[in-house]
N, C-alpha and C positions, 0 to 999 in steps of 0.2 A: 223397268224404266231404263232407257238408254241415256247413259251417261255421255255426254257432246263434250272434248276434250278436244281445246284448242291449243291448238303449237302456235305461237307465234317464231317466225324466223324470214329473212326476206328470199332464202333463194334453197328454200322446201327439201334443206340438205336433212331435217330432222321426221319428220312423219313417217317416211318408209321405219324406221325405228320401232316407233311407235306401232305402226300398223303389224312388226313382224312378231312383238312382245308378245301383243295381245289377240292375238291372230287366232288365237282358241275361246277368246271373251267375248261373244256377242254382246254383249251390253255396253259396252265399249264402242263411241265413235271418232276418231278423229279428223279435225280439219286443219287444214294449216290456213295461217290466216300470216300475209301482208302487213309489217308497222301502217304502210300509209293506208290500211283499211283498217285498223285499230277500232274505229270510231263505230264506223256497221256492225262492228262484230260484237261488240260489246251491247249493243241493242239484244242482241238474241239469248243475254244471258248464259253462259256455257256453265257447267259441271264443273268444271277446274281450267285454269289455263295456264301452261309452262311457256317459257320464254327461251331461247336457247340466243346466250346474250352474242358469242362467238358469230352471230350470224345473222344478225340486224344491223341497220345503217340508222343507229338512233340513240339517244342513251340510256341504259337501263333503269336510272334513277327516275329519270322524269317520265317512263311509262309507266314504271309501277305507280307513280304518282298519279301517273291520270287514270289507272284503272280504279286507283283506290278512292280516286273522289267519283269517279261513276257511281252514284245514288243504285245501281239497281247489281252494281255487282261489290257493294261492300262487302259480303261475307263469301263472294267465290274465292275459292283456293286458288293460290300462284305459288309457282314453281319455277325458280331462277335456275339454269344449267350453264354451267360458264367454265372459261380454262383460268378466269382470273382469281390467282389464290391470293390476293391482298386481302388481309384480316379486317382492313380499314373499309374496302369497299362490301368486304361479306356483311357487314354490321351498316353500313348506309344502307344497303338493300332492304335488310331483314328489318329496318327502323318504319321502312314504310309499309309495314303489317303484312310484310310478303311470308307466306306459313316455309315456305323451304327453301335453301340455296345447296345447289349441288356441283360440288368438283369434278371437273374433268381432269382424267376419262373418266365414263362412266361408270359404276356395275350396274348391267342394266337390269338383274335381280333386284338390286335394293330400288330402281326406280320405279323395276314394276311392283313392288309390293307399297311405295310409297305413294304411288297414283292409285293403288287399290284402295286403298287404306284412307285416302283423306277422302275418295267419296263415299269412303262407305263410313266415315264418320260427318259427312255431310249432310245422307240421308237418313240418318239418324237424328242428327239438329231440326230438320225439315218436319219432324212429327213432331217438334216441339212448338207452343205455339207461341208465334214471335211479338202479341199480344202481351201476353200474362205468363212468359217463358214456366207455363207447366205442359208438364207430360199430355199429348194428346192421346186419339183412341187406340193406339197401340200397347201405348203403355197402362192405359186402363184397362184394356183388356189383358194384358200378361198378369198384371196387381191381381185381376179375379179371378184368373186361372190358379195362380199359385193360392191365395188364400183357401179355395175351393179345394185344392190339393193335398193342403196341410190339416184337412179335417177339422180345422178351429168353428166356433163361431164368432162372426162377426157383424157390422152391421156396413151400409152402403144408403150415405146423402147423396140424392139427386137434385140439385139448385136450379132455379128458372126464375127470371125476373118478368114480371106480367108487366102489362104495357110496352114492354121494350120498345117493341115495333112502334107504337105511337110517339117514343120520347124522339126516336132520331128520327121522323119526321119533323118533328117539332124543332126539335136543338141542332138537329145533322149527325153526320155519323162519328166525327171526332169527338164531339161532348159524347157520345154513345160508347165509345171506345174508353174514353176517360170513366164512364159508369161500370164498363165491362173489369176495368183495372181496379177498379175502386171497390167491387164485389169481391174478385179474386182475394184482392190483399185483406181483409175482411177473413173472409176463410181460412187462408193458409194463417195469420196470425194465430185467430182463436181455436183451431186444430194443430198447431205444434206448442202451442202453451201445452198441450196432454203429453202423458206418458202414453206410452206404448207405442206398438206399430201402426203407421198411419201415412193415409197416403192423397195427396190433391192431384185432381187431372181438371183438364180443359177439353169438355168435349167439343165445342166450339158454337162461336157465338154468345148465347149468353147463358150457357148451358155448362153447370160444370157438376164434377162427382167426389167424392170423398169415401175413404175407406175409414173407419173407426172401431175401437172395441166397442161393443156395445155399450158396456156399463158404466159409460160417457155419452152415446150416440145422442140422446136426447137435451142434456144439458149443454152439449157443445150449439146443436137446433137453436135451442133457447137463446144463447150468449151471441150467437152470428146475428139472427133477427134482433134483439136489442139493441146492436151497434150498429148494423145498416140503418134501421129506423132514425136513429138519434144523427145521425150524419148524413143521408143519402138527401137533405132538403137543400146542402148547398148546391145541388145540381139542376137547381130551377128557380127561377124568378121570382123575385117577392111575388111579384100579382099572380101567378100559380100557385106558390105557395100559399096564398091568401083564400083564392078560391077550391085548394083542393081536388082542384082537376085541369088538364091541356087540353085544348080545343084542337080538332086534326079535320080538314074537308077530306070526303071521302071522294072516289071514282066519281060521283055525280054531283060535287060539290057541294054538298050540305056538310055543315059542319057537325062534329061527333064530340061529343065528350067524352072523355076515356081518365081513370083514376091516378095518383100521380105512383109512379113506378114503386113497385115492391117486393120482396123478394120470395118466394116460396119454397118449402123443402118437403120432399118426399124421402119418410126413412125405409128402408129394407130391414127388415132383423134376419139375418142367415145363420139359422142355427145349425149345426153339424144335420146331414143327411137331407136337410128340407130342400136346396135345389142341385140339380144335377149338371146344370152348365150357367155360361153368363147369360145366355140368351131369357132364361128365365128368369133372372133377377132383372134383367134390366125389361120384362115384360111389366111385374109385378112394382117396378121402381116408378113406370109412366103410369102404370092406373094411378099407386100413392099418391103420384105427383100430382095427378090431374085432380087428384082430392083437395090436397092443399092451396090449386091454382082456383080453386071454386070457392073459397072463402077470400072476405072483401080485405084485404091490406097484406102484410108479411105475414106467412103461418106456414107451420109443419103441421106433415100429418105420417102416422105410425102406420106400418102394417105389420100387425101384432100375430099373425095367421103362425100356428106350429104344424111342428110334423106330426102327421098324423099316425 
C-alpha cells in the first residue's frame, strides 16, 4: 500500500526533503499541497500530513483546526515543523490533537523514522475495526497461528447472526450497526468474565471469532445466547415483536417473512495435533457453523470430531 504524504507549505521549499529521505521507500508518496487548496486536498484523504509552519501565509492554529473538524480526516496523522520555540504556541498546537510538533532545524533521521512510525502505526489501527474497535483478520489469524504453535489445546467460537441481511433492510444499516455493537459487547463481556487466555476478533460484518480454553467453551455458548435473547427485542417494534417475524419484499416485490434476528455459534474443539494450520479450522468452524445457523432461533453447535 502506498502511503500518500502531504506537505503542506505555500512555496514547495519542503518536498525536495522529503523526496531525498525517502528516496530508497517506495511506499512512500509525496505531494505538496497549497494552504489555498487545503480544502481539495483533504477530500482525497492522505496517510499523514506535515505542515511546515515557517512557510505558509496562514495561521497554524486555525488549519489544524480545520483539518481536525474534517469528518473524513479525524484520525490522519499531522505533523507541525516550525523554527517557533514558544512553549505557549507548541502546546496550542498539540491542543488541537496535532500527533507531533517538531523544532527547527531539523534531524532529518528522527523525522524520517517519525513519518515511518506513525504510518506504520496507522496501518495497524486500520485492521482494527472502527465498529466494535476489536482486532480484525490479521490479528485472528496471528491468535491461531501462535495457539496452533504452542501445542495447547484449545477451542474457537465462530458467531453469525441469521436474518441480519433482512433486519437492515427492514430498520437500515445504523439500527444494523447499533445490533452489530450490541452483539460484540455481549461477547467480549461474557468472555473476559473467564480466566485464562482468550481472545475476541471482528471478522467483519456480522461475523465475529473467539478463542477460548475449552473447559469453558461451551458454557461461555450458553451464557452469550441467554443474554442476546433476553435483550436483542429492544431492537424492534412492538408489532414485530408481537408477530415474531419482519416482512422484507423481495427483487420481485412479493413480500417474505423472515424470523426476528438471532444469534448463532459454531464451536471448534482443537485439541493438540488435530489441525495443522488455520485454514482447516476455519474450514471445519463454517460447516459447525452452518449447523447451528439450520436450527430455528439462537443455538450452538459442537464439533466434537478427535484425532484420530
Amino acid at each position: 500500500m502506498i502511503n500518500e504524504i502531504y506537505i503542506i507549505d505555500d512555496d514547495d521549499s519542503s518536498i525536495v526533503i522529503f523526496q531525498q529521505l525517502f528516496k530508497d521507500d517506495k511506499d512512500f508518496k509525496f505531494i505538496s499541497v497549497k494552504t489555498e487548496d487545503i480544502d481539495v486536498a483533504l477530500k482525497n484523504i492522505p496517510s499523514l500530513i506535515v505542515i511546515n509552519e515557517d512557510a505558509i501565509n496562514r495561521d497554524v492554529v486555525e488549519l489544524c483546526r480545520k483539518i481536525r473538524r474534517d469528518e473524513d480526516n479525524q484520525i490522519t496523522p499531522v505533523i507541525v515543523v516550525s523554527s517557533i520555540a514558544n512553549r505557549e504556541h507548541r502546546i496550542q498546537i498539540l491542543n488541537q490533537s496535532i500527533e507531533y510538533f517538531i523544532k527547527k532545524p531539523v534531524d532529518e533521521k528522527y523525522l524520517y523514522h517519525t513519518v515511518k512510525n506513525l504510518c506504520r502505526l496507522l496501518a495497524i489501527n486500520r485492521r482494527i475495526s472502527p465498529l466494535t474497535g476489536l482486532p480484525g483478520n490479521v490479528q485472528i489469524h496471528a491468535e491461531l497461528k501462535k495457539r496452533l504453535s504452542k501445542k495447547e489445546p484449545f477451542s474457537v467460537l465462530y458467531f453469525d447472526l441469521d436474518n441480519f441481511k433482512a433486519y437492515n433492510d427492514v430498520y437500515g444499516f445504523l439500527k444494523g450497526d447499533q445490533i452489530i455493537e450490541f452483539t460484540a459487547n455481549i461477547i467480549v463481556n461474557n468472555i473476559h468474565q473467564e480466566e485464562g487466555d482468550t481472545f475476541v476478533g471482528h471478522i467483519g460484518g456480522d461475523d465475529f471469532v473467539a478463542i477460548v480454553p475449552t473447559i469453558y467453551a461451551e458454557r461461555i455458548c450458553q451464557k452469550i445466547l441467554a443474554e442476546f435473547d433476553k435483550q436483542v427485542g429492544t431492537f424492534f417494534t412492538d408489532r414485530d415483536l408481537e408477530r415474531g417475524y419482519i416482512e422484507v419484499a423481495n427483487r420481485k416485490g412479493i413480500i417474505e417473512q423472515f424470523p426476528l434476528t438471532s444469534l448463532s455459534i459454531g464451536l471448534v474443539v482443537a485439541e493438540v495435533g488435530r489441525f495443522s494450520n488455520i485454514l482447516e479450522i476455519g474450514e471445519v468452524g463454517a460447516q459447525v457453523k452452518h449447523a447451528a445457523k439450520s436450527v430455528m432461533g439462537s443455538s450452538y453447535a459442537v464439533d466434537r470430531r478427535r484425532v484420530s
